[in-house]
C-alpha positions as a LaTeX table, in Angstrom:
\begin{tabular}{lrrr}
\hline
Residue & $x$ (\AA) & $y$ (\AA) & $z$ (\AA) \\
\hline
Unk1 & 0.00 & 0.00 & 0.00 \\
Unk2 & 1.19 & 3.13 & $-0.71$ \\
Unk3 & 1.49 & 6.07 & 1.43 \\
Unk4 & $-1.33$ & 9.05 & 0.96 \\
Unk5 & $-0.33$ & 12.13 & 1.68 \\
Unk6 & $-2.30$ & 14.32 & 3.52 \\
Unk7 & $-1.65$ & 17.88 & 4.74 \\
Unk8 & $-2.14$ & 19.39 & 7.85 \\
Unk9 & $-2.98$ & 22.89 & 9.42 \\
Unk10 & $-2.43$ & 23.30 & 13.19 \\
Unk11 & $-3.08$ & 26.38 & 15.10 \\
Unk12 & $-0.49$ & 27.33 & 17.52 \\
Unk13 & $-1.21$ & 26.53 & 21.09 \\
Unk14 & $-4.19$ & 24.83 & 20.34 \\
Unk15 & $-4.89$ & 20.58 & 20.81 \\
Unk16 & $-5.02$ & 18.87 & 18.17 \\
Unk17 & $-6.49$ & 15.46 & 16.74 \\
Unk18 & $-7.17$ & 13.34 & 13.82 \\
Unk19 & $-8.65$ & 10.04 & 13.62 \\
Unk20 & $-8.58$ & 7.85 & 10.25 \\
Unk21 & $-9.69$ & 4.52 & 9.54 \\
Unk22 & $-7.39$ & 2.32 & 7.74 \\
Unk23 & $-8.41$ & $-0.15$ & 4.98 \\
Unk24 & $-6.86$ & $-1.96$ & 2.51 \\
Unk25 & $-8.54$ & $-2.68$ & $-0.84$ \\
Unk26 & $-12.21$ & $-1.53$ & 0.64 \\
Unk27 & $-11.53$ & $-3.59$ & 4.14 \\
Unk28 & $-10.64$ & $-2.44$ & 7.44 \\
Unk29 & $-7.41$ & $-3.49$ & 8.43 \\
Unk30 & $-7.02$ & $-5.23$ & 11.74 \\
Unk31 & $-4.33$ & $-3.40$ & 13.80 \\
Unk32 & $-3.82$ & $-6.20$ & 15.92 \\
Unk33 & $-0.07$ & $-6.33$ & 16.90 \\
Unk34 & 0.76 & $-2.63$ & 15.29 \\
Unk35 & 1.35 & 0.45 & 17.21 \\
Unk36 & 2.11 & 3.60 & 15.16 \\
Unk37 & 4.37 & 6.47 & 15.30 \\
Unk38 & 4.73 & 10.34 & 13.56 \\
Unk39 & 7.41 & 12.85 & 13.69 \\
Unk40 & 7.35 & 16.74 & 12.28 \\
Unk41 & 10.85 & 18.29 & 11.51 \\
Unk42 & 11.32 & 21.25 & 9.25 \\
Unk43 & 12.26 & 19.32 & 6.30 \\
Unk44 & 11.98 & 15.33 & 5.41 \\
Unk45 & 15.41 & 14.99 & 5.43 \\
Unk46 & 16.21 & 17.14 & 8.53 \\
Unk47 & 17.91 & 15.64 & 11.92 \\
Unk48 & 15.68 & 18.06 & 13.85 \\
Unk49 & 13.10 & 16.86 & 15.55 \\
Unk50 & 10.32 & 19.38 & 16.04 \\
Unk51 & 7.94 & 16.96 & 17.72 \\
Unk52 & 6.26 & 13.95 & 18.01 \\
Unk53 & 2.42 & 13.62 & 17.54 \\
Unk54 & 1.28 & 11.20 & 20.01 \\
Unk55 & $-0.45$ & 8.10 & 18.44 \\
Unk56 & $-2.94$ & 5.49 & 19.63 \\
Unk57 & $-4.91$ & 2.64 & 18.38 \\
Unk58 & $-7.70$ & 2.06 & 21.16 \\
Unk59 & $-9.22$ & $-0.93$ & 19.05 \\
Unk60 & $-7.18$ & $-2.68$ & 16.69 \\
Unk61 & $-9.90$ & $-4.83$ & 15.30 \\
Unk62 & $-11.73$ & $-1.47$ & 14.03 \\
Unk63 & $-8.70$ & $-0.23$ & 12.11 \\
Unk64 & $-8.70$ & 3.68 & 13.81 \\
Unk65 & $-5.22$ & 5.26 & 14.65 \\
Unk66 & $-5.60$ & 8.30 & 16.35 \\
Unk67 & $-3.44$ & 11.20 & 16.04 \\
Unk68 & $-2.64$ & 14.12 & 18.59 \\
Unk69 & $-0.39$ & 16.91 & 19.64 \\
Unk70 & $-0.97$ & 18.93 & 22.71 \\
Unk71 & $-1.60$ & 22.41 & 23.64 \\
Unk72 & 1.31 & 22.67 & 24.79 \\
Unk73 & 3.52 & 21.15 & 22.49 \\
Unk74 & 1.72 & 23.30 & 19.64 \\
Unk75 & 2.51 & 26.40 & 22.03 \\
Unk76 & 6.07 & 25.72 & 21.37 \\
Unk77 & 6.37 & 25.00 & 17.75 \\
Unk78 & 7.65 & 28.04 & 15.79 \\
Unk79 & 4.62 & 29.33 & 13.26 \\
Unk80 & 5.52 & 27.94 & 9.58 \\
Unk81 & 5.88 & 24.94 & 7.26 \\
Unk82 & 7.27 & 21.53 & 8.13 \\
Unk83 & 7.20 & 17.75 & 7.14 \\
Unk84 & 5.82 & 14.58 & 8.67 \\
Unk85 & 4.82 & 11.11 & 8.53 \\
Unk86 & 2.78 & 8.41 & 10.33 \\
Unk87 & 4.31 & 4.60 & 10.09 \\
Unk88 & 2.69 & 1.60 & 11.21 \\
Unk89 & 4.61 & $-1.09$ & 12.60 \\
Unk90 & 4.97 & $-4.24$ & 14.73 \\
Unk91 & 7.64 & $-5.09$ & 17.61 \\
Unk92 & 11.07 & $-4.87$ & 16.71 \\
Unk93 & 10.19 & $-2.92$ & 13.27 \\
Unk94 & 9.55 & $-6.48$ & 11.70 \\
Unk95 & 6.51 & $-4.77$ & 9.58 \\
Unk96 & 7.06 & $-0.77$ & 9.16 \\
Unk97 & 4.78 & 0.93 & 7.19 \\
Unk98 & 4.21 & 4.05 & 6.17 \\
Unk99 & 0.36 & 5.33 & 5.76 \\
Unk100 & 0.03 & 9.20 & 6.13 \\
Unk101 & 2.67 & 11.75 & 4.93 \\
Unk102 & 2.44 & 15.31 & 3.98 \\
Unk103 & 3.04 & 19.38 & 5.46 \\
Unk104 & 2.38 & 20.70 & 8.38 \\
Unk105 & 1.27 & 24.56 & 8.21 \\
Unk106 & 1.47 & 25.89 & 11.79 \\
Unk107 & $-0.33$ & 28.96 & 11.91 \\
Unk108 & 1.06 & 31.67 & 14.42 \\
Unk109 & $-1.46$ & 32.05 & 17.77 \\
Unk110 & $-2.18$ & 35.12 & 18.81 \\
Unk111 & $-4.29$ & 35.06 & 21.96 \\
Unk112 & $-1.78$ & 34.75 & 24.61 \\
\hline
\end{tabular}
């Protein structure tokens, strides 16, 4: 399966979520034995790690991957463009796969 890509605009200081369902060829996927993982830098090839989303699958069976960043964490971003990506993968990175990729607009808060 290939990766989609899929951009994303996050307001500064603010929470922020996403839930997807994940199917292959027009069927859920089961999730059991996968956790998942994203990561924003500035660029795809930077060593900088700007953050990492937090990422949960709360029922497998269902397919759902949840994906968050805090208040807080969002607070401390700088406002502009960067890169990330959400893999898949099973215990000791037997299976990695990559499902979500795309740029991250992080629009300046204001309200302080």
């Amino acid at each position: 399966m290939k990766a989609a890509r899929y951009n994303l605009i996050i307001d500064q200081g603010s929470d922020f979520a996403l839930e997807f369902t994940v199917s292959e060829s027009g069927t859920v996927k089961d999730l059991t034995g996968y956790s998942a993982r994203a990561q924003l830098r500035p660029t795809k090839s930077s060593s900088t790690l700007t953050a990492t989303f937090t990422c949960t699958i709360p029922t497998p069976a269902n397919g759902k991957i949840q994906l968050s960043l805090s208040n807080t964490t969002s607070n401390e971003i700088s406002a502009g463009s960067y890169q990330y990506d959400l893999e898949i993968f099973t215990a000791g990175d037997a299976v990695v796969q990559k499902l979500l990729h795309g740029s991250v607009t992080l629009n300046q808060g204001v309200t302080r």
